[in-house]
C-alpha positions in Angstrom: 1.1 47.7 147.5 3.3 50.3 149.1 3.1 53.1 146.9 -0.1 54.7 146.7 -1.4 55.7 142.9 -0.2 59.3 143.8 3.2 58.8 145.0 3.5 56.6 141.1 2.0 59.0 139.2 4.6 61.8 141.4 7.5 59.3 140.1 6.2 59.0 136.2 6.0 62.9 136.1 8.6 64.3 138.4 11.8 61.3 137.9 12.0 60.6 141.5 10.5 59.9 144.6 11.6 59.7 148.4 10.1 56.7 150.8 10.6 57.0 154.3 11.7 53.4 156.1 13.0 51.8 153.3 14.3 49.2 155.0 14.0 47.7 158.9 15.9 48.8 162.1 17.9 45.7 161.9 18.6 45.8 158.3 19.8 49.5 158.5 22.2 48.6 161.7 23.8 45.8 159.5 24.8 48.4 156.6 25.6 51.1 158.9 27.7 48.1 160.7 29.1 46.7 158.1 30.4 50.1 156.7 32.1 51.3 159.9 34.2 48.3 159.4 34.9 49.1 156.2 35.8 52.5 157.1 38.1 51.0 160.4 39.8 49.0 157.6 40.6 51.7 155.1 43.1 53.7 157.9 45.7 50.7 157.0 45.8 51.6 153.7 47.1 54.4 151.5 45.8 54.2 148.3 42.7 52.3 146.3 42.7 48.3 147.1 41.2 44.9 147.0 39.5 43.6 143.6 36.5 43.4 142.0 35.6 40.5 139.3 37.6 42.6 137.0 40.3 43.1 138.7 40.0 47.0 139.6 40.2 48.4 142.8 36.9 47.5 145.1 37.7 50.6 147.6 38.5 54.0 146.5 39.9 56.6 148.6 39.7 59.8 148.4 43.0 62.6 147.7 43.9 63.2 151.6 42.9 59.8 153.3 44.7 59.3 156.2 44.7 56.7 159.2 43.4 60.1 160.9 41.1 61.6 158.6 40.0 58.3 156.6 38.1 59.5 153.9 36.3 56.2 152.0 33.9 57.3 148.8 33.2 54.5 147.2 32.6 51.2 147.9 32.5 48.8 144.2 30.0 45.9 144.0 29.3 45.6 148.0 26.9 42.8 147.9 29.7 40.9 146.2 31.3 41.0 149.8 28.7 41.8 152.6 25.9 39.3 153.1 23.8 42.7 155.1 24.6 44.6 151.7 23.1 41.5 149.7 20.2 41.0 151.8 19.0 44.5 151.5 19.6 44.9 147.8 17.3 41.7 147.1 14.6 41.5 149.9 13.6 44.5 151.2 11.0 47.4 151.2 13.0 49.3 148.7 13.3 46.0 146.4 9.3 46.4 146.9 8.9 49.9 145.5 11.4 49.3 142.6 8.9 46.6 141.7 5.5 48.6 141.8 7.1 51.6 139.4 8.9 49.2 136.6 8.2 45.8 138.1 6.3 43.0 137.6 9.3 41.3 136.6 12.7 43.2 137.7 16.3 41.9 138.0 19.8 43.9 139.5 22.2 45.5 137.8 24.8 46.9 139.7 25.2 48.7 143.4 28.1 50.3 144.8 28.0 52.5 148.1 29.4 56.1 147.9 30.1 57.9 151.1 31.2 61.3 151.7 33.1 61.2 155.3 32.8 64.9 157.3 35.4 67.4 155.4 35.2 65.7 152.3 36.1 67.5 148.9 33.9 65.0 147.1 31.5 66.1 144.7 29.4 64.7 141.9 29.2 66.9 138.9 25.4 66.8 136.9 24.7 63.8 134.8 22.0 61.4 134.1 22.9 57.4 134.6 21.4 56.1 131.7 24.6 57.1 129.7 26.9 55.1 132.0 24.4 52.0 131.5 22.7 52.4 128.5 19.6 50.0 128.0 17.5 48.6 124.9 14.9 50.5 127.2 15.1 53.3 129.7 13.1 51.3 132.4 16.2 51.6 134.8 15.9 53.2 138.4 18.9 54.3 140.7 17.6 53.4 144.3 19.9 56.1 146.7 19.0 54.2 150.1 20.6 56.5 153.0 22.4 54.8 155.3 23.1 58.3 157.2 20.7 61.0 157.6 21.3 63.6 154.4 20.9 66.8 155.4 21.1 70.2 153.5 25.1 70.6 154.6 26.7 67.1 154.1 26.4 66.8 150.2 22.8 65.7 149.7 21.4 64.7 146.6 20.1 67.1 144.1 17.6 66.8 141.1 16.1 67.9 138.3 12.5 67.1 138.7 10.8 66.3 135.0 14.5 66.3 133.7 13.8 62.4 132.3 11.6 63.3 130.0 13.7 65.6 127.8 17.0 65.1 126.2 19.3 62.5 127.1 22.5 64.2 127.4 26.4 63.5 125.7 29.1 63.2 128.8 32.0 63.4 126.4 33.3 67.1 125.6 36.0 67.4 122.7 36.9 63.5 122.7 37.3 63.3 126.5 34.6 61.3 128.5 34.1 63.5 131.7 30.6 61.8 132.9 29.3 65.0 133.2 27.2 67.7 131.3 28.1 70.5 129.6 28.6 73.9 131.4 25.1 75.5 130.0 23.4 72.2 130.8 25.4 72.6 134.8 24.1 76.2 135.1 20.4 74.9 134.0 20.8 72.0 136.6 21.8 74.6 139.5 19.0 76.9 138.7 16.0 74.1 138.9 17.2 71.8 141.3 15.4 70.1 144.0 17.4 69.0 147.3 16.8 65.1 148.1 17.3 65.0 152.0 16.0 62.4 155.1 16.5 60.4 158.2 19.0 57.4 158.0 16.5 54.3 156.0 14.7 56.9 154.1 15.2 56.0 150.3 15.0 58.0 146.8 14.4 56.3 144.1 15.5 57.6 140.9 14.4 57.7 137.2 17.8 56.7 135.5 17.2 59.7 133.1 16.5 62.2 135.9 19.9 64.8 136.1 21.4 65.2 138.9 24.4 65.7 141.3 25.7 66.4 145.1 28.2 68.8 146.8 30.7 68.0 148.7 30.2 67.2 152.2 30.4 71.0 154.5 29.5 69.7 158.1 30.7 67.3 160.5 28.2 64.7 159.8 28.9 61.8 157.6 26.7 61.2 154.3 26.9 57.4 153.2 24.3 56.3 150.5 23.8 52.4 149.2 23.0 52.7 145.9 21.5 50.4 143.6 20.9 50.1 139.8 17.7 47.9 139.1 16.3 47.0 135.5 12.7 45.8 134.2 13.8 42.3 133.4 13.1 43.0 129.5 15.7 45.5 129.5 19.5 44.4 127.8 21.8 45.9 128.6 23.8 47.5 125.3 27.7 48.1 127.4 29.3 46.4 129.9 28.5 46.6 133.6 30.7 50.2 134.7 30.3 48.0 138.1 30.6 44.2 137.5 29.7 41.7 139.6 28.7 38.2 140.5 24.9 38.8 141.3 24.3 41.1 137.9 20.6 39.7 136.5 19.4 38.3 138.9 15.9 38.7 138.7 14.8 40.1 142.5 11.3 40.5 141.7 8.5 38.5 139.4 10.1 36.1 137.0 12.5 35.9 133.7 10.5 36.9 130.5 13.0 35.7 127.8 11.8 38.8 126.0 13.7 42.2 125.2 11.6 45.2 124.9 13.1 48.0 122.9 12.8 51.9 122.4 14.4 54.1 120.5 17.2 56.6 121.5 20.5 57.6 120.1 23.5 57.8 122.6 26.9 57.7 122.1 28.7 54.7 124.3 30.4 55.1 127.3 34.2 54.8 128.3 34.5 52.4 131.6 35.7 53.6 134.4 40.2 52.4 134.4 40.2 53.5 137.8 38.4 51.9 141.3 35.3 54.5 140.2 33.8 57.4 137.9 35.2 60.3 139.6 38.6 60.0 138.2 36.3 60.6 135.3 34.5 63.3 136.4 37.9 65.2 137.4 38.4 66.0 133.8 35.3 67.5 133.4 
């Protein structure tokens, strides 16, 4: 075991928990690697590009990217592409600790990397995940893996702690889906949030109930996170993938069940992302 009893018991009551060296020296230097390239390539181009499985955009750049000031924030389906991204997402320490809090049996959903360059605008408005990727059960876990160091200035993560356990929150306001929360439910956010910060490898590992959100990026250090959506393996999904991809359900840990395991909740369904990613979506908010 990784995790010690108090570090699971922290995640069951709190909705999160961070885990330093989530992944080996050579693993991190093939993501951070592999996403300088990506970053080198995106000063050629001027707008969203290349395709997903659906046919949306696999890059998205952010309003002002330029050859001098490339500004890349998100990164669709990487493991579809990168054999480091892959590698990482199925055999790893943080594949590990997604398996001792809703494991034994565990498959992948989706993964995407988001990135918030120095002098990005950028910023992730509250929300919780489950309503992008509802579940017949909320045994879901975002795994933030930080491929740079977060610090307090360049846009780190923020939480709710306990936030999992409540109400599960509607992200459409007067017929519009915004993938956000209400204004009252923002200013609640803002006053009990906890700042998710660590050294490049470190790892948070997120309830997919748990609200939360990021500013944008105010220091000259880059913020790039590999994020990852893992399920218990008894958990349908009840929507499409907001992210497909080729790998979706494949079990990473234990084995397949052939069982779905159900809970009850009441959510309305979500609108998928037209665009190369959700913050067109969250622009409207």
């Amino acid at each position: 075991m990784i995790l010690t009893d108090e570090k699971r018991e922290f995640f069951e009551t709190q909705g999160y928990l961070c885990v330093e060296n989530a992944v080996s020296a050579q693993q991190l230097a093939g993501l951070r690697r592999q996403f300088a390239d990506w970053v080198e390539e995106s000063k050629s181009h001027a707008e969203a590009y290349g395709e997903t499985v659906d046919g949306r955009a696999r890059f998205d750049l952010e309003p002002g990217h330029s050859s001098s000031l490339p500004a890349l924030r998100r990164v669709n389906a990487p493991t579809d592409i990168s054999e480091d991204y892959y590698r990482v997402m199925r055999d790893s320490k943080m594949t590990d600790c997604v398996g001792e809090l809703i494991g034994p049996n565990v498959k992948y959903h989706h993964s995407k990397v988001n990135s918030k360059l120095p002098g990005a605008a950028t910023e992730v408005k509250w929300h919780q995940d489950f309503p992008f990727t509802p579940h017949s059960n909320d045994d879901l876990i975002t795994a933030l893996l930080m491929v740079d160091e977060v610090t307090a200035e360049n846009g780190p993560l923020q939480v709710v702690p306990g936030s999992h356990r409540g109400e599960i929150y509607d992200l459409w306001h007067d017929g519009v889906f915004t993938g956000a929360v209400d204004d009252a439910v923002t200013a609640y956010c803002l006053e009990n949030a906890v700042t998710c910060t660590g050294k490049a490898g470190s790892l948070c590992l997120m309830h997919t109930r748990l609200l939360h959100g990021s500013a944008p990026n105010m220091s000259a250090r880059p913020r790039t996170l590999f994020i990852t959506v893992y399920s218990a393996e008894d958990a349908q999904p009840c929507s499409p993938n907001p992210v497909p991809n080729m790998h979706q359900g494949e079990v990473v840990r234990g084995r397949a069940s052939g069982q779905i395991r159900a809970t009850a909740f009441d959510i309305p369904l979500p609108q998928l992302p037209q665009s190369a990613s959700f913050f067109d979506q969250q622009v409207k908010a």
